[in-house]
C-alpha positions in Angstrom: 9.5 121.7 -122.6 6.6 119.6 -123.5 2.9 120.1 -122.1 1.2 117.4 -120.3 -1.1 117.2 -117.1 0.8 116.6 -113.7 0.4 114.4 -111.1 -2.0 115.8 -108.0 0.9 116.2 -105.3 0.1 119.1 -103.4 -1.9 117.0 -101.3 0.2 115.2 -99.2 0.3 114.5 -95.4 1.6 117.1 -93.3 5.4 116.5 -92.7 6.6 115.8 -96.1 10.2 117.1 -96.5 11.1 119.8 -98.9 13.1 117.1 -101.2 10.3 114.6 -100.7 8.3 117.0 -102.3 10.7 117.8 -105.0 11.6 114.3 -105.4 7.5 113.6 -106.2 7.1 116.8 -108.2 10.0 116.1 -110.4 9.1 113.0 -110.2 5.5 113.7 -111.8 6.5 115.7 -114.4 9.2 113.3 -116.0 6.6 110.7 -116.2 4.0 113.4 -118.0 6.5 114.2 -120.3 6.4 117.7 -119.1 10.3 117.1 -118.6 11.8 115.8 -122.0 14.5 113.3 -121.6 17.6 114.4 -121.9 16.3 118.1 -120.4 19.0 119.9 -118.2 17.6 120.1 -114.7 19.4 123.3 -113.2 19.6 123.2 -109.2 19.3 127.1 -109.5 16.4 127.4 -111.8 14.6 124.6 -110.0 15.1 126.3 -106.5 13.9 129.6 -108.0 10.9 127.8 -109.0 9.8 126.3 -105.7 11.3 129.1 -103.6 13.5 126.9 -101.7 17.4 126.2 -101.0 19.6 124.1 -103.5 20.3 121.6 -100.4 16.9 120.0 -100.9 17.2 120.3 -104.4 20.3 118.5 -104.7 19.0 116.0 -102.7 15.7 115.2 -104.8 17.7 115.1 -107.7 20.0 112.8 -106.1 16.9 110.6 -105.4 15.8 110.9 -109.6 19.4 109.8 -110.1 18.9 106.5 -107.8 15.3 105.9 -109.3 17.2 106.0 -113.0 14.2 108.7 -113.5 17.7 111.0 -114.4 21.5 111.0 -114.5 24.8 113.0 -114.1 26.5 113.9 -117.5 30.3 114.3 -116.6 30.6 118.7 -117.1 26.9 118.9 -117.6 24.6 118.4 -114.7 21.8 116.0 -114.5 19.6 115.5 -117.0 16.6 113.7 -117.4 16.7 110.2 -118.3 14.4 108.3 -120.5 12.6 104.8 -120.2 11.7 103.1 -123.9 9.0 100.5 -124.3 11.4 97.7 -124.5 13.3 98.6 -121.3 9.9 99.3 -119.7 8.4 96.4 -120.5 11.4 93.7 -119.4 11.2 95.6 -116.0 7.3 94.7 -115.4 8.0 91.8 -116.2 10.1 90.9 -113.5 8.4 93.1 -111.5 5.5 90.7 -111.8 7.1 87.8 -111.0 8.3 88.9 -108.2 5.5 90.2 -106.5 4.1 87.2 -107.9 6.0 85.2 -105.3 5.1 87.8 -102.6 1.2 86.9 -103.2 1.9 82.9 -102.9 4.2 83.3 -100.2 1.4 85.3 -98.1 -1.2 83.2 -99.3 0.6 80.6 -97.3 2.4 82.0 -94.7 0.3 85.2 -93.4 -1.7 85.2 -89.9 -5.3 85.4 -89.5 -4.7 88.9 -88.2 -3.0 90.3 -91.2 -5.5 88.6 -93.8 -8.3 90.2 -92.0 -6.2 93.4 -92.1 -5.2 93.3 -95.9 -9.1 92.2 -96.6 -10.2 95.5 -94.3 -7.5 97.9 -96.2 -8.9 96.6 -99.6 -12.9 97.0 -98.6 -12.3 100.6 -97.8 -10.5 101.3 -101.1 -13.8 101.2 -102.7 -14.7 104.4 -101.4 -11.1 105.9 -103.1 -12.2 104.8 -106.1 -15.6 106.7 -106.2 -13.6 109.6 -104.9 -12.0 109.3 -107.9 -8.4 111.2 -106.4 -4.8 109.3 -108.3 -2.8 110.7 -106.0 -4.5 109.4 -102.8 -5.2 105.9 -104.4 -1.6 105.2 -105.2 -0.2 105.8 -101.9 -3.4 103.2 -100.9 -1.7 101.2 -103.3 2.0 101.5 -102.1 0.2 100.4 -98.7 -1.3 97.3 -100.1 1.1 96.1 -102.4 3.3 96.4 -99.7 1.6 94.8 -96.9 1.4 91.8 -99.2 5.3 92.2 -98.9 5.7 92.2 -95.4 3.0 89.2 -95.4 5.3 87.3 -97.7 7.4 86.5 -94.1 10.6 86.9 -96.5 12.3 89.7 -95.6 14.7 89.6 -98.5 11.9 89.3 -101.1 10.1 92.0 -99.6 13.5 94.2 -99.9 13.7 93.0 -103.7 10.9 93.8 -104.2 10.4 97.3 -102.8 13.7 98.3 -104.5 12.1 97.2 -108.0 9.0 98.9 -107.3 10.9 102.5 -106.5 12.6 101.9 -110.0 9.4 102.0 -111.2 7.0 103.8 -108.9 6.2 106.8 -111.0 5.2 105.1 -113.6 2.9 103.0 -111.8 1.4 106.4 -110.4 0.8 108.0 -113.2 -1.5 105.0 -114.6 -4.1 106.0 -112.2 -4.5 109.1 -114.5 -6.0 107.1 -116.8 -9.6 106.6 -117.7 -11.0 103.5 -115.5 -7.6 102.5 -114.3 -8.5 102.6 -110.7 -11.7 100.8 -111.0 -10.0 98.4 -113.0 -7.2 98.0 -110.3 -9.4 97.5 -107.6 -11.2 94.7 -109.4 -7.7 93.2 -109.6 -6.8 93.3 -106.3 -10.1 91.8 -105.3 -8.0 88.3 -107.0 -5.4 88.9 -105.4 -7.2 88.7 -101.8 -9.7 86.6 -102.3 -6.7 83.9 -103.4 -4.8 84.7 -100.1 -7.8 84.8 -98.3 -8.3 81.1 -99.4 -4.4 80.3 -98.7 -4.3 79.7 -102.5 -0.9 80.2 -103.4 -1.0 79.7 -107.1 -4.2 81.5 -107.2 -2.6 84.3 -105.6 0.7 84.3 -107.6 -1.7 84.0 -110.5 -3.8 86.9 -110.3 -0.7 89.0 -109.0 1.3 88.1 -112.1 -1.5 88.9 -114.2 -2.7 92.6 -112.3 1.4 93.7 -112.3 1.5 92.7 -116.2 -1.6 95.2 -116.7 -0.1 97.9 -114.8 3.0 97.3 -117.0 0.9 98.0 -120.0 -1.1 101.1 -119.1 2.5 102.5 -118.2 3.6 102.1 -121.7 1.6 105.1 -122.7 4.0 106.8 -120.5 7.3 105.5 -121.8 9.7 107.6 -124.5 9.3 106.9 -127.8 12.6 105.7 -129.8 13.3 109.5 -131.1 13.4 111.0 -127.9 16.1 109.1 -126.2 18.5 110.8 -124.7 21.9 111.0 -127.0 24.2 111.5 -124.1 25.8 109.5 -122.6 25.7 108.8 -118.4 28.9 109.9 -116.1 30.4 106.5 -115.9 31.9 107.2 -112.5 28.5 107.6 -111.2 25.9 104.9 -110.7 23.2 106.9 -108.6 23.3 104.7 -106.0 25.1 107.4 -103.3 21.1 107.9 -101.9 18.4 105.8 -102.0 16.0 108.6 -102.0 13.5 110.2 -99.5 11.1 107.5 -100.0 13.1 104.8 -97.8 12.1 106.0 -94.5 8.3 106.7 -95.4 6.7 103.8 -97.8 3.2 104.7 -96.7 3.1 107.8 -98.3 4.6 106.2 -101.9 3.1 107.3 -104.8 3.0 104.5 -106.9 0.2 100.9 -107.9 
């Protein structure tokens, strides 16, 4: 199993379920590379590890399943699945076109109330930043990104695009990990709101398209290189899509851009 730094969850609100937890841990260490794609993840083992039952095990590893983070191998278990450069990059891609049309749409469509309210959340990121914590400015982040969502007043883009961004979310976590990237978000953001703040809509589709597509290239550093994907092949008769994962019913607490 390879070395590598992992993600600051131990930190979280009180009220996180077990699986939540698992789920995010897991999570974490797939993205560090301290899991190795195509590495047997044994319920036993990994409820011996964190001292709990196998029922929230299964669970979180039925959430890694539905996030494509892993898969079942038909008489082998779930294993961890791997994300290459290529496949990484065509998702960002769409992810920032999509949340693209989420900025223009609120740039046009949200109330005075919720500008002032996405302006306020944004101000008081600064002081996350200079705290200097990943953890606790990506779930600021799932909170912004996502009340530009909701401010989109399309409730089916907004689902879109939530269900890309859980495909994705820990790699847009781990980014903060890197040197400058929050101040750097932050910066981008600023765009984004100043555009909605305006009722730009191009502005704001502009400056979203272009902060996604940044987050899409710090995340490369986390991809798997060509060598280390995974030579088995997935269990056909399951598309992970049996749960959708803990993180449905709590979005504010997301770790993710």
């Amino acid at each position: 199993m390879k070395q590598g730094f992992t993600l600051r969850l131990e930190n979280l609100r009180e009220g996180i379920s077990r699986s939540e937890y698992l789920y995010r841990k897991l999570a974490a260490e797939i993205v560090d590379g301290v899991l190795s794609p195509s590495e047997h993840l044994d319920e036993v083992s990994i409820a011996k590890r964190f001292n709990v039952s196998r029922t929230p095990v299964r669970e979180a590893l039925q959430a890694l399943i539905s996030s494509g983070l892993a898969f079942r191998v038909r008489h082998s278990g779930v294993v961890v699945a791997s994300l290459g450069r290529i496949e990484l990059r065509d998702m960002f891609e769409v992810m920032a076109d999509v949340e693209a049309l989420c900025a223009g749409y609120a740039a046009e469509r949200m109330t005075a109330k919720e500008r002032y309210a996405l302006d306020a959340l944004h101000r008081d990121s600064a002081e996350l930043v200079r705290e200097g914590d990943p953890a606790t400015y990506a779930q600021f982040n799932w909170r912004f990104h996502g009340d530009i969502y909701r401010g989109a007043h399309n409730a089916f883009l907004s689902e879109s695009a939530h269900a890309i961004r859980r495909r994705l979310k820990p790699f847009r976590g781990a980014q903060f990990q890197l040197d400058q990237r929050m101040g750097a978000s932050f910066e981008e953001h600023r765009k984004v709101v100043d555009a909605i703040l305006r009722g730009d809509a191009d502005g704001a589709r502009a400056a979203m398209n272009a902060h996604v597509r940044v987050v899409g290239e710090a995340s490369e550093q986390f991809a798997a290189e060509p060598q280390d994907e995974p030579e088995t092949s997935p269990d056909p008769t399951n598309d992970g899509q049996q749960f959708a994962g803990p993180d449905e019913t709590a979005p504010a607490e997301e770790t993710d851009t």
